[in-house]
C-alpha positions in Angstrom: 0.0 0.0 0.0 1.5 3.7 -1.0 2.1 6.2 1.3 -0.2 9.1 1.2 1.4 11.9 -0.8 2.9 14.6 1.7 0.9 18.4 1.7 1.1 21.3 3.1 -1.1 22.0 5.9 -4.6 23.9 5.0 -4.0 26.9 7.0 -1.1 27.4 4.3 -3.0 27.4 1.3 -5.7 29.4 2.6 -3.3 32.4 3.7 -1.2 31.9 -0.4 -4.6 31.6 -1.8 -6.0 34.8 0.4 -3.1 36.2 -0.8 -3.9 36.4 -4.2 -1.1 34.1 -5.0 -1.5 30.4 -6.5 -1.4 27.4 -4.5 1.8 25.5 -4.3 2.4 21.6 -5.7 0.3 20.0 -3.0 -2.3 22.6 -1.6 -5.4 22.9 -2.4 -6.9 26.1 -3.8 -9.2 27.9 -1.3 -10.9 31.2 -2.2 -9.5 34.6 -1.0 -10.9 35.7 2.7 -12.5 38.8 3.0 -9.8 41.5 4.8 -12.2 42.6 7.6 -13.2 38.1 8.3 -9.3 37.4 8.0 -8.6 39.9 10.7 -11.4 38.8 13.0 -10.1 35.4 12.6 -6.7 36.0 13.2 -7.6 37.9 16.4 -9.7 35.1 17.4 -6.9 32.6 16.6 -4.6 34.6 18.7 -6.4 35.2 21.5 -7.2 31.6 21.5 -3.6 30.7 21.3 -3.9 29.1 17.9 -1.6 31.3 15.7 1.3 30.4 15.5 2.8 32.6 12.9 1.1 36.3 11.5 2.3 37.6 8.0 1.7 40.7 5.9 3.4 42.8 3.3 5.1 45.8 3.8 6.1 48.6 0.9 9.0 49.7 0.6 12.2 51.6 -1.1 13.5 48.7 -1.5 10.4 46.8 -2.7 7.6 44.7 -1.4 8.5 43.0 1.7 7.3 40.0 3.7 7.0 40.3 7.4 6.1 37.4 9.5 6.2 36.8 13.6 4.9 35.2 16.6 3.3 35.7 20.4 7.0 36.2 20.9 7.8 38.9 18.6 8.9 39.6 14.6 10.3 36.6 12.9 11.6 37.0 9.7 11.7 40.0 7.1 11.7 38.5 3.6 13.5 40.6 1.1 12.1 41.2 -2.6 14.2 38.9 -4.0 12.5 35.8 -1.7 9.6 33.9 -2.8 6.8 34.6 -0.3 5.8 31.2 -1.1 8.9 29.4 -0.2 9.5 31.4 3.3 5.7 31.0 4.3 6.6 27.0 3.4 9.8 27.2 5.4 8.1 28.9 8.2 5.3 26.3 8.2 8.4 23.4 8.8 10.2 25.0 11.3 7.6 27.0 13.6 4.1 25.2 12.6 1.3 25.1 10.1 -0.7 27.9 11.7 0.1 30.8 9.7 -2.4 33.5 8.8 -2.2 36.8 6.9 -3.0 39.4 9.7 -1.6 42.5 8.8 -3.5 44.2 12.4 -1.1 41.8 14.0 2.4 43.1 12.6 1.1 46.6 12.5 4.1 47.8 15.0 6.6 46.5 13.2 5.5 47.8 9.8 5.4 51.2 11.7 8.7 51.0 12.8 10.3 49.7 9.3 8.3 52.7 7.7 9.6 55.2 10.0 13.2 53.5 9.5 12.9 54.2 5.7 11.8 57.8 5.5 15.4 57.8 7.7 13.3 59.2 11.2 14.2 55.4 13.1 17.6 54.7 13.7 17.0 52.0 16.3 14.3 48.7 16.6 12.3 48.7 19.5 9.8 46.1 18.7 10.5 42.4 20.3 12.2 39.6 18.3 12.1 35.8 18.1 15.4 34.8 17.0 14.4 31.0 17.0 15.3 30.9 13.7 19.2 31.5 14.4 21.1 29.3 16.5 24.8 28.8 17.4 27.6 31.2 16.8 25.3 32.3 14.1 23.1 33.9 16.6 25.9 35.0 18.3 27.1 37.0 15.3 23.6 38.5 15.2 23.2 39.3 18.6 26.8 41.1 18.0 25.5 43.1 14.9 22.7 44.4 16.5 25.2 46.4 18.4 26.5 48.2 15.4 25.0 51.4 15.7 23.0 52.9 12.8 25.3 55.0 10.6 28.4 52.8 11.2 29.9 49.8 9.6 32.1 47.2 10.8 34.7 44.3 9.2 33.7 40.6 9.0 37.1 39.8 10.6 36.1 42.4 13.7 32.9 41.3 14.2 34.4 37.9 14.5 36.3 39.0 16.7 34.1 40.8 18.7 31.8 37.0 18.9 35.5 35.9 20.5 36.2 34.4 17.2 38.9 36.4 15.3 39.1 33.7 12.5 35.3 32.9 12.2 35.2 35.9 9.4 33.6 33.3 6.4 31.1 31.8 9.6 29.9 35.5 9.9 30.2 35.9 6.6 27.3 32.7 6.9 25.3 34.5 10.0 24.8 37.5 7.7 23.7 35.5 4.7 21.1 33.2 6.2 19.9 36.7 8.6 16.4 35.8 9.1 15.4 39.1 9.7 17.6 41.5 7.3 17.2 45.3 7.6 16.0 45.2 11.4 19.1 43.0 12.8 21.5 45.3 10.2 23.6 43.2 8.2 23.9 45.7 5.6 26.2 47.3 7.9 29.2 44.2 7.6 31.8 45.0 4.9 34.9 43.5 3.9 38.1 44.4 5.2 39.3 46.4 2.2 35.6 48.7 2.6 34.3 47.1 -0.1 30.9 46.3 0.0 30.7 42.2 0.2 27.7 40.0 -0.6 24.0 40.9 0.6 20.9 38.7 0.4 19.0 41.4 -1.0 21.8 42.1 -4.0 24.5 44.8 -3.5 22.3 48.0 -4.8 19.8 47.3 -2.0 22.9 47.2 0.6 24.4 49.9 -1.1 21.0 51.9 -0.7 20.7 51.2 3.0 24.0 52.1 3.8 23.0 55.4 1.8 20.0 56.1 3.4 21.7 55.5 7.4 24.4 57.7 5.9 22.3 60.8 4.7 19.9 60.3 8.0 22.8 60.2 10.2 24.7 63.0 8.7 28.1 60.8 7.7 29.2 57.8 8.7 31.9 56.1 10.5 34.0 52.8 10.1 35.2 50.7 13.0 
């Protein structure tokens, strides 16, 4: 006797298919929620402790973003170069199945990001669920957050500054796989020579943060 094929959990196709977006291989097609039901529900769901994860997108200079979190705080901000599809997938496998598009929910953190654009935020307030990292990767992020806003540091010194003055390529890793890009700053890591590096989001859109904390901050130093 076969094994039943694998799917994603309904909750998933419902919030891709609410989304306006088609299902993936898998999930079923459900029709689009209305906005003011999907928020009701998702406040229901929460206050029932059922929601696991809230997502909703989020203009912006650099594109259309994906924001995602949890009771704990924001989870992951998906560049425009990420498949929403894929991250809401991924999310599903490593947090849970319960994932709804309730903008309401993630309306702080889209504040905050909004303000940080239009260059009047220079530091995150809102909470963060880092679950995603672990290891000296979180390590390096808890590290980065420390870079303040206008400033830029080396791979090799942030490794050192994790106690690990050769880890340079592991940071190098920690920046890459940032779940949450923008708000923990990885923009902010060059290389040793100044030159820009690598950036999930493509160089321009590093280059273009760096020159938005720059003119906000009135210059910019290197450490």
């Amino acid at each position: 006797m076969s094994a039943a094929p694998k799917t994603m959990p309904a909750p998933l196709a419902e919030l891709i298919a609410g989304d306006g977006g088609a299902a993936s291989p898998g999930i079923g097609a459900q029709p689009p929620l209305d906005g003011a039901l999907r928020e009701r529900l998702a406040a229901r769901a929460q206050a029932a402790g059922l929601l696991e994860v809230a997502y909703r997108t989020l203009e912006s200079p650099l594109g259309t973003l994906l924001i995602a979190g949890t009771p704990r705080g924001l989870l992951r901000v998906a560049l425009p170069c990420e498949s929403p599809q894929q991250v809401l997938a991924a999310l599903a496998e490593s947090v849970g199945p319960r994932i709804l598009l309730a903008p309401r929910s993630l309306d702080r953190a889209a504040r905050e990001l909004d303000r940080y654009f239009a260059g009047a935020l220079q530091r995150f307030s809102i909470d963060l669920d880092l679950r995603l990292s672990r290891g000296f990767r979180r390590a390096a992020l808890e590290r980065l957050r420390e870079v303040p806003y206008g400033q830029t540091i080396s791979y090799s010194a942030l490794a050192g500054a994790c106690g690990r003055p050769r880890a340079a390529r592991a940071v190098g890793s920690a920046c890459a796989r940032n779940p949450l890009p923008i708000v923990i700053p990885c923009h902010r890591v060059l290389r040793s020579d100044g030159s820009l590096g690598g950036y999930a989001g493509g160089v321009e859109a590093k280059r273009a943060l760096l020159s938005l904390e720059r003119r906000s901050a009135g210059g910019a130093s290197r450490r």
